[in-house]
C-alpha positions as CSV (number, residue, x, y, z in Angstrom):
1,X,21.7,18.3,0.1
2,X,19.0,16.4,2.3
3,X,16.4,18.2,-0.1
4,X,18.3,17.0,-3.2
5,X,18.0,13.2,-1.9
6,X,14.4,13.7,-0.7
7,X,13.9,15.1,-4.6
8,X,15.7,12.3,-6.4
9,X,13.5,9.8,-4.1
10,X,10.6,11.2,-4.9
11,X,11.2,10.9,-8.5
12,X,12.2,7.5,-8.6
13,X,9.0,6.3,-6.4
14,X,7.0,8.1,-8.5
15,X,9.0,6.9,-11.9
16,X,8.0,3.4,-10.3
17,X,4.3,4.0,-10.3
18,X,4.5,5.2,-13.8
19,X,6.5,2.3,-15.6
20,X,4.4,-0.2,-13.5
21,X,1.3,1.3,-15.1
22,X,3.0,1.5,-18.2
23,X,3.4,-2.1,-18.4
24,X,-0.1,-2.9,-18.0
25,X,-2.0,0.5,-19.7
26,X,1.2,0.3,-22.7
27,X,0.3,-3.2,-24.1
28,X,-3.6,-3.0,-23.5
29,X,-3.7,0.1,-25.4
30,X,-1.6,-1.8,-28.3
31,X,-3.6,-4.3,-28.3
32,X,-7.2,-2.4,-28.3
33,X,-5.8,0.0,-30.8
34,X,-3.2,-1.9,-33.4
35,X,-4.5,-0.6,-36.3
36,X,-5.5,2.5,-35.7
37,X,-2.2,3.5,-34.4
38,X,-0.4,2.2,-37.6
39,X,-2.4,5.1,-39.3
40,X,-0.3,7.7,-37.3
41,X,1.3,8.0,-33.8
42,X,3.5,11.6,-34.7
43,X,0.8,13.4,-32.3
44,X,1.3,10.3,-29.6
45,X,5.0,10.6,-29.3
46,X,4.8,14.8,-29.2
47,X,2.1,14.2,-26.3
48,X,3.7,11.7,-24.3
49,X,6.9,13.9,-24.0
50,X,4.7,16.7,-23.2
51,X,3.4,14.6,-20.5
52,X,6.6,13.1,-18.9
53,X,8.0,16.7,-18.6
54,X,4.7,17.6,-17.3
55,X,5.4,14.4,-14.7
56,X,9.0,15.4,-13.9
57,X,8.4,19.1,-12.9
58,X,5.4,17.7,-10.7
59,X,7.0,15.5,-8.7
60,X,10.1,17.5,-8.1
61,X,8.3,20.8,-7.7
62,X,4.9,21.1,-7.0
63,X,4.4,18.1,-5.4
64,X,6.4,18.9,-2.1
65,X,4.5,22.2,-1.9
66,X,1.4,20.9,-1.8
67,X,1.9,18.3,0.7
68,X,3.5,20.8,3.0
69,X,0.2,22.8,2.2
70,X,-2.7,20.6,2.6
71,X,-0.5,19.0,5.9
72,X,-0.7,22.9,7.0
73,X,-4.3,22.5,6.2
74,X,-5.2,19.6,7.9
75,X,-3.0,20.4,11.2
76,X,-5.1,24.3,11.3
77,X,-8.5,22.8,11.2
78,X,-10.3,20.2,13.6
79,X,-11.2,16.4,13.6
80,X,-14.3,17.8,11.6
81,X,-16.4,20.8,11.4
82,X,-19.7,18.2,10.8
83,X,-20.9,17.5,14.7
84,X,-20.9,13.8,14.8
85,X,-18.8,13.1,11.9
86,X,-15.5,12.3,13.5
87,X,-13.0,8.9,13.2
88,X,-14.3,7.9,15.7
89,X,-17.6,7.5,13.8
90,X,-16.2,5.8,11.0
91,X,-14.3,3.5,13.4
92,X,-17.7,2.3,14.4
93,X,-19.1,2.0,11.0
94,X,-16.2,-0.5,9.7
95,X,-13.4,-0.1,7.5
96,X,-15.0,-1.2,4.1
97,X,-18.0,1.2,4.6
98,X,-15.8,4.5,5.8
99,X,-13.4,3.6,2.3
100,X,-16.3,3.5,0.1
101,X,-17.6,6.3,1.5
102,X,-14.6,8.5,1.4
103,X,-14.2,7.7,-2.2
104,X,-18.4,8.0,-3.3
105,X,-17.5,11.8,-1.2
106,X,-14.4,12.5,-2.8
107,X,-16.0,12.0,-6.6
108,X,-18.7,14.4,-5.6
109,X,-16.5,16.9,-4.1
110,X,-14.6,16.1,-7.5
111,X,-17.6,16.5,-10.0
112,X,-18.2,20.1,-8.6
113,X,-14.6,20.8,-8.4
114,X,-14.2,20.2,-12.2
115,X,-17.2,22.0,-12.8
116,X,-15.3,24.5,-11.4
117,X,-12.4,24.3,-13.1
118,X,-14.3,24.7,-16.3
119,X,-15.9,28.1,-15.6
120,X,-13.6,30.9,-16.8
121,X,-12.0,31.8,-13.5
122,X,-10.2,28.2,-13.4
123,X,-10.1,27.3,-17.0
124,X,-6.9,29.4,-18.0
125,X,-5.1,26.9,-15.5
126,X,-7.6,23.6,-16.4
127,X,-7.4,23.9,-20.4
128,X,-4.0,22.1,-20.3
129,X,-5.2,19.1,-19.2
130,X,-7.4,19.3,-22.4
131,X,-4.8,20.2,-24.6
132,X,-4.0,16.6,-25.1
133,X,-4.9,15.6,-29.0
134,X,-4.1,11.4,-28.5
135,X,-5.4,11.2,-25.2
136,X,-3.8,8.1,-23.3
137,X,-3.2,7.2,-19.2
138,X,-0.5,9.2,-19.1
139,X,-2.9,12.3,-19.1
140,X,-3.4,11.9,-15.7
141,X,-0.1,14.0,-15.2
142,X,-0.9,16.7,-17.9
143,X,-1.9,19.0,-15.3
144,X,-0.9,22.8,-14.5
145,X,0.6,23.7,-11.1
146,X,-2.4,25.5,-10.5
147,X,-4.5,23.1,-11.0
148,X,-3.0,20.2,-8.9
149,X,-3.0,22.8,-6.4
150,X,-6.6,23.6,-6.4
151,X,-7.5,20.7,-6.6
152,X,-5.7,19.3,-3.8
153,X,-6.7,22.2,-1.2
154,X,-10.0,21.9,-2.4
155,X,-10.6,18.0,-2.2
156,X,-8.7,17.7,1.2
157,X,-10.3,20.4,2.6
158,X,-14.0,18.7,2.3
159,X,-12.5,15.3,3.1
160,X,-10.9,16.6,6.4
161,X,-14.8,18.6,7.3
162,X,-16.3,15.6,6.8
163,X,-13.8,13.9,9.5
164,X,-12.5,11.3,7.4
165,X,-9.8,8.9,8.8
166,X,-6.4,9.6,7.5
167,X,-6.1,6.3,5.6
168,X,-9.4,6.8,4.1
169,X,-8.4,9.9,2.5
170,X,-5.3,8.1,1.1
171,X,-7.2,5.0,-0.2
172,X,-10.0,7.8,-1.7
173,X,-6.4,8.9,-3.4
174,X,-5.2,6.2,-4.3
175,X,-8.2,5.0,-6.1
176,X,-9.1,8.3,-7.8
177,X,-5.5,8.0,-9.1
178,X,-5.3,4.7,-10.7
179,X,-8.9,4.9,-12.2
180,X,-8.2,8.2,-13.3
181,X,-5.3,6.7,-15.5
182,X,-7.9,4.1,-16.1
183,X,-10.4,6.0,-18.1
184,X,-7.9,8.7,-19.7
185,X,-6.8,5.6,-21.4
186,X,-7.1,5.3,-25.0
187,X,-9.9,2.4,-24.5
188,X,-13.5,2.2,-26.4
189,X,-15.3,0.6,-23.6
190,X,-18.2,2.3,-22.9
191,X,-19.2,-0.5,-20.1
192,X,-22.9,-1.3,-21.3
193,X,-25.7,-1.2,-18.3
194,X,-22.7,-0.4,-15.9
195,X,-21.9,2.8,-17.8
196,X,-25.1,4.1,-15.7
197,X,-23.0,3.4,-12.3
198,X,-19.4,4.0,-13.4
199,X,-17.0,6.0,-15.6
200,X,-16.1,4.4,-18.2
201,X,-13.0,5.0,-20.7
202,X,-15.4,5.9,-23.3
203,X,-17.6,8.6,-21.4
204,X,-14.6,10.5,-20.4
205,X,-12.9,10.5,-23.7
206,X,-16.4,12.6,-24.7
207,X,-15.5,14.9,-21.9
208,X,-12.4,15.8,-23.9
209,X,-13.8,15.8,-27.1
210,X,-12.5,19.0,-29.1
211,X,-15.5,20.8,-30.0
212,X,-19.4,19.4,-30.9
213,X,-21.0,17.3,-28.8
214,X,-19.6,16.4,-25.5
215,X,-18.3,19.6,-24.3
216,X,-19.6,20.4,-21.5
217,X,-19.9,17.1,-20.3
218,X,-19.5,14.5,-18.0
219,X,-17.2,15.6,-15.1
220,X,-16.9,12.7,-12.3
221,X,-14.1,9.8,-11.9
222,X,-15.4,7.2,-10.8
223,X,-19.5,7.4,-10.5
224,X,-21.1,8.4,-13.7
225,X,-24.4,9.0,-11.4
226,X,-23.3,12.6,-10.3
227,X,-23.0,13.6,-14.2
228,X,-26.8,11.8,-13.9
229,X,-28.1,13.6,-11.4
230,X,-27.1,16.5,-12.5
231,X,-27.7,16.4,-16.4
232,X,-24.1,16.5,-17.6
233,X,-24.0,12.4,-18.5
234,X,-23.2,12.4,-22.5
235,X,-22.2,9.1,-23.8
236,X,-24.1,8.0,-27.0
237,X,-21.2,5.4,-27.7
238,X,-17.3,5.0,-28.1
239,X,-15.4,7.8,-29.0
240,X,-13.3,8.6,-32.0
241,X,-13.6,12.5,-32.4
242,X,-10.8,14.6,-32.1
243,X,-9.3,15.7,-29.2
244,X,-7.7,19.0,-27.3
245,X,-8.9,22.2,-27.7
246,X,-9.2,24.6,-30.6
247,X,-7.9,27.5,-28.3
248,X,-4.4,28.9,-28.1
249,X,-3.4,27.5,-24.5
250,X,0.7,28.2,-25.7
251,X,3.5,26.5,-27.0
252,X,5.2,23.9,-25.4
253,X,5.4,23.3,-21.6
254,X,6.8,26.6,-20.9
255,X,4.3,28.5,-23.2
256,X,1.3,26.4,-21.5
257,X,2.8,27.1,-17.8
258,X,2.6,30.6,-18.4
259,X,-0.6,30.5,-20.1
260,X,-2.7,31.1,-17.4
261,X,-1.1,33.4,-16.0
262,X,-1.2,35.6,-19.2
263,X,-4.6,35.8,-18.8
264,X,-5.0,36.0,-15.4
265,X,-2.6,39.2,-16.1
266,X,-4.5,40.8,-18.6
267,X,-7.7,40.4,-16.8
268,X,-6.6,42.1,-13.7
269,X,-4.7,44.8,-15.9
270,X,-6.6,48.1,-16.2
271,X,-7.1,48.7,-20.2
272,X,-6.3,52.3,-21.1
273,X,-9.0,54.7,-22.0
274,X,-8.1,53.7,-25.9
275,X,-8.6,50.5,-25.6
276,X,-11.9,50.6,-23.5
């Protein structure tokens, strides 16, 4: 019973944070997009139930694993495993440095991460993100278990070597989170001379750019330097091209769950000398 009430609470903070961005991401992307929308919006209302179921299972289900995971994590390894990178240290460098610094860490821990993701051990679990065809903020959700999990153990684990302060970590979440709805949304900004500093709506609408130009592309949140640096920075302009993936990543919620580990499956499965 206590776990039903913790579930149902859960969902409704969580249902909070969603139709309080919907109010400000739902009328911007009217607004932006008015006539463009009148053209079609059949492939909008199939993705944004895709996406709310996507939401719902999260927060009742994978969510509470991977808290109880990466707070396993966190209590198994030490203040830091970086000599001299401690909370203490950040206490001494001030509150507004050690939060910009836990985020400008988190989106390079992020860029390689997604990198990652993208290579074809991780991508069986990452391609439903990119299954989206009308890309808006609610994308930010459209993520498989797998993934979120991942991506959490992965990110927490560098931000807890490198000794970060508890709320640090949280505001590198929080922010990552809200700009990440930020820029899935269905904006053409592109940002101008800023574009060179920051992630802008229209450079990672390339990133999800069905096939062509921009695959392959631009993989941070929040500082388009790291895609820079690192000569995956693609953005010759706002983007209209199609979206998703031309892949068969499986039908529905259910068929897209169990997509990865279909092919997980078949790849660990011996083939019979016939087949070989």
């Amino acid at each position: 019973m206590d776990l039903m009430i913790a579930g149902w609470e859960r969902l409704e903070g969580a249902t909070l944070d969603l139709l309080l961005a919907a109010c400000f991401f739902v009328p911007l992307g009217l607004l932006v997009n008015w006539r463009r929308l009148r053209a079609g919006i059949a492939p909008l209302r199939e993705e944004t139930r895709f996406n709310l179921t996507v939401f719902a299972i999260d927060v009742l289900f994978v969510t509470p694993i991977i808290v109880m995971l990466v707070y396993q994590m966190r209590l198994a390894m030490p203040d830091s495993l970086i000599p001299g990178l401690t909370p203490e240290t950040y206490a001494l460098i001030g509150i507004p440095l050690t939060a910009f610094l836990a985020v400008f860490a988190g989106d390079a821990t992020s860029y390689f991460r997604h990198r990652l993701e993208h290579s074809r051990l991780l991508w069986p679990a990452h391609v439903m993100h990119h299954s989206d065809r009308a890309m808006t903020f609610l994308a930010i959700f459209r993520f498989h278990p797998v993934n979120r999990l991942t991506t959490a153990l992965i990110d927490g684990f560098v931000l807890a070597a490198l000794g970060f302060p508890a709320w640090a970590v949280v505001i590198n979440s929080l922010v990552r989170h809200y700009y990440g709805m930020f820029i899935h949304a269905d904006l053409p900004w592109t940002y101008g001379p800023l574009g060179r500093f920051f992630v802008s709506p229209a450079m990672h609408r390339w990133h999800h750019v069905r096939e062509g130009a921009g695959v392959g592309s631009n993989f941070a949140t929040v500082f388009s330097i790291f895609d820079q640096l690192f000569g995956t920075y693609y953005v010759p302009g706002p983007c209209r091209e199609p979206l998703g993936v031309t892949e068969a990543a499986g039908k529905g919620v259910s068929g897209q769950l169990a997509h990865p580990i279909r092919i997980w499956s078949r790849a660990l499965t011996p083939r019979r000398p016939e087949e070989a």
